[in-house]
Each structure stands twice: as structure tokens, then as C-alpha cells.
C-alpha positions as CSV (number, residue, x, y, z in Angstrom):
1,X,-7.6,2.8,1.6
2,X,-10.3,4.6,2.4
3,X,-10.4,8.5,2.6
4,X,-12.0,10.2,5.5
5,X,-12.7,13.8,7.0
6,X,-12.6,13.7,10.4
7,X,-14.4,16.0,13.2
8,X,-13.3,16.5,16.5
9,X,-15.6,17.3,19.2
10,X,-13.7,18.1,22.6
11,X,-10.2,19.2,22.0
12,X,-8.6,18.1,25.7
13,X,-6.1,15.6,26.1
14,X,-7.5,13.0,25.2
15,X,-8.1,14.2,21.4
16,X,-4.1,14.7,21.0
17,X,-3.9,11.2,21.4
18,X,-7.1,10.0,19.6
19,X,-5.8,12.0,16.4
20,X,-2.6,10.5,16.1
21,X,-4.5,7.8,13.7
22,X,-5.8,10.1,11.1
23,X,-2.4,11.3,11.0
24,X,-0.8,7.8,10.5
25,X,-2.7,7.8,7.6
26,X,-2.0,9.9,3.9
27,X,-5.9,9.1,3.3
28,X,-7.6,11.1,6.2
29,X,-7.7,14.1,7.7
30,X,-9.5,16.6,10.3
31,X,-11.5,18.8,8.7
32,X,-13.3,20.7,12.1
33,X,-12.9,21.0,16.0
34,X,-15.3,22.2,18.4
35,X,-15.4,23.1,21.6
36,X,-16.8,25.3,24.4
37,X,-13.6,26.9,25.0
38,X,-12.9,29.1,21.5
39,X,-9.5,29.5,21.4
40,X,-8.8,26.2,22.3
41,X,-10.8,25.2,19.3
42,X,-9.0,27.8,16.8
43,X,-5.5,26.7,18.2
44,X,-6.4,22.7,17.6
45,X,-8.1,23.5,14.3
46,X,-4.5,25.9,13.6
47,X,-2.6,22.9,14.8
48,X,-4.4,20.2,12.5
49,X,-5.0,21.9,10.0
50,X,-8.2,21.8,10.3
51,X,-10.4,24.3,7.5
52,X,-13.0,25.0,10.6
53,X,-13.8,25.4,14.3
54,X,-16.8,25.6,16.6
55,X,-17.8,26.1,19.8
56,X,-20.8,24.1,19.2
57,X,-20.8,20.8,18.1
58,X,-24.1,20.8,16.4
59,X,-22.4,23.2,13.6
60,X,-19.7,20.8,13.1
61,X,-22.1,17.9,13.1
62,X,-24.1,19.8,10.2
63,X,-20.7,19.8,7.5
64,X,-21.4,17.2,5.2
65,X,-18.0,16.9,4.8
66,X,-17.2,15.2,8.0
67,X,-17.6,11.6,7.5
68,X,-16.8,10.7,11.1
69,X,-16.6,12.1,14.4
70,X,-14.0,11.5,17.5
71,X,-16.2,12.3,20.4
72,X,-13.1,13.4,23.1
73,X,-15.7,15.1,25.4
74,X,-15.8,13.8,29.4
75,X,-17.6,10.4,29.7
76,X,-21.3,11.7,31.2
77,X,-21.3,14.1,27.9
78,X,-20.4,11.6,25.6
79,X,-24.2,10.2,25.0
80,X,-26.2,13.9,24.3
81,X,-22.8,14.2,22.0
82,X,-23.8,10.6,20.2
């Protein structure tokens, strides 16, 4: 299996559910949240266990440890996320 460090950018709903997968799994995990709303970010990246949080995506996007992203941002933000 494959080991991978996840970001998550957009920490609503919709990310508690996305997430479940990388916890199904011994070989991944999120390594940083983001969004606008700070301590929503701090208490998902709490949460997760996540080593960092943003409330910026384009700092998360920079840590060359995240492998891939889970882009749980509204659907007309989703492309300037991509």
C-alpha cells in the first residue's frame, strides 16, 4: 500500500466525510488543513492530527510533504482551488 500525506483545503462538512478514507487506512494520513475561518482550521488540524493549519491554501499547497489534496471548498471555488 501506498503511503500518503494528505491536505485538506476547506474544513466544512463535507471534509468530515471525505477524510474518513485516509483514516480507513494505517498508510495515510492528513498532514495540514486550511481554511478562511482560523479556528476552524486549528480545531480540524487538533482533531486529525494534523502537524499544520492555514488560512490560506496556497501555504498548504507549498509543503512538499503533502502528496495530495482533498479540495472540500463550495463547488464555484473549487477550480481557482485546482
Amino acid at each position: 500500500m501506498v503511503s500518503m500525506n494528505v491536505g485538506v483545503i476547506g474544513v466544512g462538512y463535507i471534509s468530515d466525510q471525505l477524510v474518513q478514507g485516509v483514516f480507513a487506512t494505517e498508510d495515510s494520513k492528513i498532514v495540514a488543513v486550511s481554511d478562511i475561518i482560523e479556528a476552524k482550521a486549528a480545531g480540524k488540524a487538533k482533531d486529525w492530527g494534523a502537524k499544520a493549519y492555514f488560512t490560506n491554501y496556497d501555504d498548504l499547497l507549498r509543503m512538499d510533504e503533502v502528496d495530495a489534496v482533498f479540495i472540500c471548498l463550495p463547488h464555484h471555488l473549487h477550480a481557482q482551488a485546482c
